[in-house]
KOLVO-655713 format. One record per residue: residue in three letters; x, y, z of N, C-alpha, C in turn. Coordinates in steps of 0.1 Angstrom, whole numbers, plus 5000, padded with zeros to 4 digits. Example, Ala and Ser with C-alpha at 12.3 -4.5 7.8 and 13.67 -1.06 7.14 Angstrom:
BEGIN
ALA513249435078512349555078513249675078 SER512849785071513749895071512950005079 
% end
This chain:
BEGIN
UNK498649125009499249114996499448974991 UNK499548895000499348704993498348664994 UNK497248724998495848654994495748535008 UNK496048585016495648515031494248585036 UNK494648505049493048575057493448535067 UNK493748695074493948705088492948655101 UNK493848585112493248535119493948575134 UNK494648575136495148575152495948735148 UNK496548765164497448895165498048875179 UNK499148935180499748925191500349075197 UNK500349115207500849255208501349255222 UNK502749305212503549365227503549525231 UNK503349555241502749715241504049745257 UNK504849855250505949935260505750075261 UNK504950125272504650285281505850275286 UNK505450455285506350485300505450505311 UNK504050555310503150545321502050495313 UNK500850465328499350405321498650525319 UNK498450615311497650705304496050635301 UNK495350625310494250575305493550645296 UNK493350795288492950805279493550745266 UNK494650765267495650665257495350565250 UNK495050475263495250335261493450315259 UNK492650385262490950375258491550395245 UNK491450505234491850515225491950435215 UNK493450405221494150295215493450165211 UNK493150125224492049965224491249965216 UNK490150085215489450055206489450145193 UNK490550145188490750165175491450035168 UNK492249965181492749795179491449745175 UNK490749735182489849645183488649655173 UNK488549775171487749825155487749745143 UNK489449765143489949705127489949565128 UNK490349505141490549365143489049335142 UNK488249365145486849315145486349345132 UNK486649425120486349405112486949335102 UNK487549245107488549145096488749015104 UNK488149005116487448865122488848825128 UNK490048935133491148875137491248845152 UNK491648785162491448755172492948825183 UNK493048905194494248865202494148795211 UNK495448725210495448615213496648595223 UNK497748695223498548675235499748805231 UNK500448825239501348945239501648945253 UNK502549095254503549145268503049305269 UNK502849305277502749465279504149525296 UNK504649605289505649605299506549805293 UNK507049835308507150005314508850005301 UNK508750105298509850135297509950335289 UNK511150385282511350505282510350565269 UNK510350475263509650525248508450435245 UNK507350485240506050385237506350295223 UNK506150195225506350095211505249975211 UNK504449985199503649925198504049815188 UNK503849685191504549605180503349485182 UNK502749455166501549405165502249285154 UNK501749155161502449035147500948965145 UNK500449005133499648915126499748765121 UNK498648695119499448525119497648505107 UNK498248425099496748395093496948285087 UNK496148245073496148155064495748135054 UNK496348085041496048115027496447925021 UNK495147915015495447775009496747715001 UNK496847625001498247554999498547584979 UNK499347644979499647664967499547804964 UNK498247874967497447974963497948114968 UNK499648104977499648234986500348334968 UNK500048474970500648574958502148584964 UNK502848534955504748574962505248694953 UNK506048734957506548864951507248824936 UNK507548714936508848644923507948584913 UNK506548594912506348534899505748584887 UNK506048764887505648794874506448754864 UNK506448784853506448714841506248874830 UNK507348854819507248944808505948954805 UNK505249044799504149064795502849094803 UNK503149034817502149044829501849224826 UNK500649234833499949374829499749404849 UNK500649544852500649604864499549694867 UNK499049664877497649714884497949774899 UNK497549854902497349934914496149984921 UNK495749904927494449944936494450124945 UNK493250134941492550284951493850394941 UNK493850464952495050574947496350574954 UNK497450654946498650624955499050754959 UNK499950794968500350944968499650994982 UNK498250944984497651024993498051035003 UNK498850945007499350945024500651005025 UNK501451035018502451125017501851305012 UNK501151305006500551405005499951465024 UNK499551345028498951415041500151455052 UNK500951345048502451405060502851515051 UNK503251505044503851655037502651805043 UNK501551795047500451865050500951895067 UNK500951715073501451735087502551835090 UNK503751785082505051855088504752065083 UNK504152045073504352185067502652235068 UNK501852235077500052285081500352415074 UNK499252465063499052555055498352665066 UNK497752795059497852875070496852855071 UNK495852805062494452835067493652705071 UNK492552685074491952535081492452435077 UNK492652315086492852225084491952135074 UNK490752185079489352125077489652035062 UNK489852125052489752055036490551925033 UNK492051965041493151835042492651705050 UNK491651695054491051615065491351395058 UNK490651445045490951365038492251295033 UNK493151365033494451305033495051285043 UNK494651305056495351295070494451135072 UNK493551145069492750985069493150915061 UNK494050925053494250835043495850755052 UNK496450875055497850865060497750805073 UNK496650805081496650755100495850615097 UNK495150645086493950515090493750445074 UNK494850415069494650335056494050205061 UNK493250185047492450055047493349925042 UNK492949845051494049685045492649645033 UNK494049645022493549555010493049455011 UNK492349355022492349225022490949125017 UNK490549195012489649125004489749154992 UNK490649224982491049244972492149104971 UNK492749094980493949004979493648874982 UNK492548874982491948724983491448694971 UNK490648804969490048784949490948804943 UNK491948784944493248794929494048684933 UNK493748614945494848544946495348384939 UNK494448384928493948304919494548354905 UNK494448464904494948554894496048624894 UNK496948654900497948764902498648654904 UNK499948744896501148634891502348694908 UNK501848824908502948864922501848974923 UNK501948994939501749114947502649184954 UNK502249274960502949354973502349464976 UNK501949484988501549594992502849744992 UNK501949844992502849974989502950065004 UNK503850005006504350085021505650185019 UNK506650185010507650235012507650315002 UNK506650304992506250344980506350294965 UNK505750354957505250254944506650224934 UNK507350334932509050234928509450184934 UNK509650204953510750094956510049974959 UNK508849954960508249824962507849744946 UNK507649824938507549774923508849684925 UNK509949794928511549744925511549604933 UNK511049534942510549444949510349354944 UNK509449364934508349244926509649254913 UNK510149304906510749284896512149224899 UNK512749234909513749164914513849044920 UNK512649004931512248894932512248794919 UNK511348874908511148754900512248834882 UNK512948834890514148844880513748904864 UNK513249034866512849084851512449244854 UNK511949294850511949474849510549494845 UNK510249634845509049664841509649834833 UNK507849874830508050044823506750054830 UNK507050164839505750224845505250334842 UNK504150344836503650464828503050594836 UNK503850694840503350784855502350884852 UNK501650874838500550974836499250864844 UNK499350744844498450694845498050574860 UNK498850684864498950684879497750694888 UNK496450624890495550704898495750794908 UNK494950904902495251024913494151074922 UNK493951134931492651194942492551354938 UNK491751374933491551524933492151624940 UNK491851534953492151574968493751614965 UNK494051534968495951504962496151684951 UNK495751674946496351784932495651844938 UNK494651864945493852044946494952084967 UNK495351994968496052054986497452054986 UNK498151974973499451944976500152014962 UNK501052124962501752184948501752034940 UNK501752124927502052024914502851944917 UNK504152034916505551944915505751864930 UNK505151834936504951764946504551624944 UNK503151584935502051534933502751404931 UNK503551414915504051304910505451204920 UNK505951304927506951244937506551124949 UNK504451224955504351174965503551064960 UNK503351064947502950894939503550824938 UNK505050854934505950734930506750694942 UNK507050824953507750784962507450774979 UNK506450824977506050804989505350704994 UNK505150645005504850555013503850555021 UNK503350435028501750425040500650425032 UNK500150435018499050405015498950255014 UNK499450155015499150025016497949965003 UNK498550004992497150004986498049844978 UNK497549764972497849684963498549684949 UNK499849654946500349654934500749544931 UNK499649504916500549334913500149334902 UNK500349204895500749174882500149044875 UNK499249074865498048964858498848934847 UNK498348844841498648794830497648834819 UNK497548874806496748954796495348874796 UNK495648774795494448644796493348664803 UNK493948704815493148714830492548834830 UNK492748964821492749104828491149134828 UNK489949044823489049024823488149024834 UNK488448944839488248854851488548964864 UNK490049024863490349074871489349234876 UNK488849284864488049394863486849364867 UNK486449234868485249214872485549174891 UNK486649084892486649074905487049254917 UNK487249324904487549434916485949544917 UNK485349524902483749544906483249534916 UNK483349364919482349304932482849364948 UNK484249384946484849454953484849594960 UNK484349654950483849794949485149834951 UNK486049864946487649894943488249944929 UNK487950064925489050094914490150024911 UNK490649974903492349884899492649964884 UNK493950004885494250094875495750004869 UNK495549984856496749944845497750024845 UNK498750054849499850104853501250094844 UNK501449974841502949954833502749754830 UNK503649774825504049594821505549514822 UNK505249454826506349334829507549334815 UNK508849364819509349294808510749234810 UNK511449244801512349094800513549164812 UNK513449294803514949394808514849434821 UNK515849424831515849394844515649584849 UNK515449614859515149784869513749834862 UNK513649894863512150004867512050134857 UNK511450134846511650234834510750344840 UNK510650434841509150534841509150574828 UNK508050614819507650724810506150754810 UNK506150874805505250924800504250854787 UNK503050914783502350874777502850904760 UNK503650994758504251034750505351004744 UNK505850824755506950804752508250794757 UNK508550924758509251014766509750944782 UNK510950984783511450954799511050994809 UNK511050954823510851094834511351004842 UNK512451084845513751064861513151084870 UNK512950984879512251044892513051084902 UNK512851224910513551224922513751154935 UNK513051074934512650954949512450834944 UNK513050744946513150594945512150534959 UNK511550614967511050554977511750554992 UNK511350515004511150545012512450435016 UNK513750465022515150365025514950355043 UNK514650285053514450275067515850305072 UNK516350245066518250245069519450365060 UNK518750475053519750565044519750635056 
% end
């Protein structure tokens, strides 16, 4: 979400036993993603204890000046959202509550939710352009709520125009849909903030990218997080997002 480029990784890895199918697994699903983003391990602890905890610290680098910080949108900046949002809450909602019949069709939203893709070549092509970023982990209000407090100003987020997955609306009830857009979390997809000037440029850099980027809402003076409709109109949302500590 700053427009770095990952390079090193460190991992500390706590079993309670060596499960070698596990740990096959494991390794090379690490080693998958790290190899397709040129990241290297480079040192960690592996050590016994009662619960498995995987804890991975990335380390990279982004040119001097150039990193995207959360604080510098700006009134008027025009809000963009990469891929779709929702889907990975749509797949745990599927996890916890499995419908009665195959899994098979939900397949797509369980991949979205275990194995999201890092934005990181999107966040290198904006990072010239985007006034603020942040990736969407805890979900798209409370991490919006993020970027507009950092940089001291508010937005209106327009929720018809939310990118959605077919997938999403044809496996998960209606009144579900719009919650697991606004509030849910683990799609890691990209939310940030251009300047009108730029919005050109920016459509073209997410072309070469082969990445949908969808116009979302705008920056403005008045401080918290408006939602409406296309018609104007209000809509209260019941989830502000994903709290680690409520």
């Amino acid at each position: 979400a700053m427009g770095g480029r990952p390079l090193w990784m460190t991992l500390a890895l706590t079993l309670r036993d060596a499960d070698e199918q596990w740990l096959h697994f494991f390794a090379t699903g690490l080693h998958q993603v790290a190899s397709d983003h040129g990241v290297a391990l480079v040192g960690g602890d592996t050590t016994r204890g009662d619960t498995t905890v995987v804890s991975v610290q990335l380390t990279g680098t982004v040119d001097h000046g150039c990193a995207i910080l959360r604080s510098g949108a700006q009134a008027g900046d025009t809000i963009y959202v990469s891929g779709n949002v929702g889907d990975a809450a749509g797949g745990l909602a599927l996890r916890e509550h499995p419908p009665a019949e195959s899994l098979g069709p939900h397949q797509y939203l369980f991949e979205r939710l275990e194995y999201p893709t890092p934005r990181v070549a999107l966040g290198q092509a904006i990072n010239d352009r985007a006034t603020a970023a942040i990736d969407i982990s805890d979900g798209l209000l409370a991490d919006l709520g993020h970027v507009v407090t950092a940089s001291n100003c508010g937005a209106t987020l327009w929720v018809d125009r939310l990118p959605l997955s077919p997938l999403l609306t044809a496996q998960v009830p209606s009144a579900q849909v719009l919650i697991s857009q606004l509030g849910g979390g683990d799609d890691y997809e990209l939310c940030f903030c251009v300047e009108p000037t730029k919005v050109a440029a920016l459509q073209a850099l997410a072309r070469d990218c082969a990445l949908a980027v969808t116009e979302v809402g705008v920056i403005e003076p008045q401080p918290g997080v408006r939602c409406r409709h296309d018609d104007g109109s209000g809509y209260q949302p019941g989830v502000c997002g994903f709290d680690h500590f409520a």
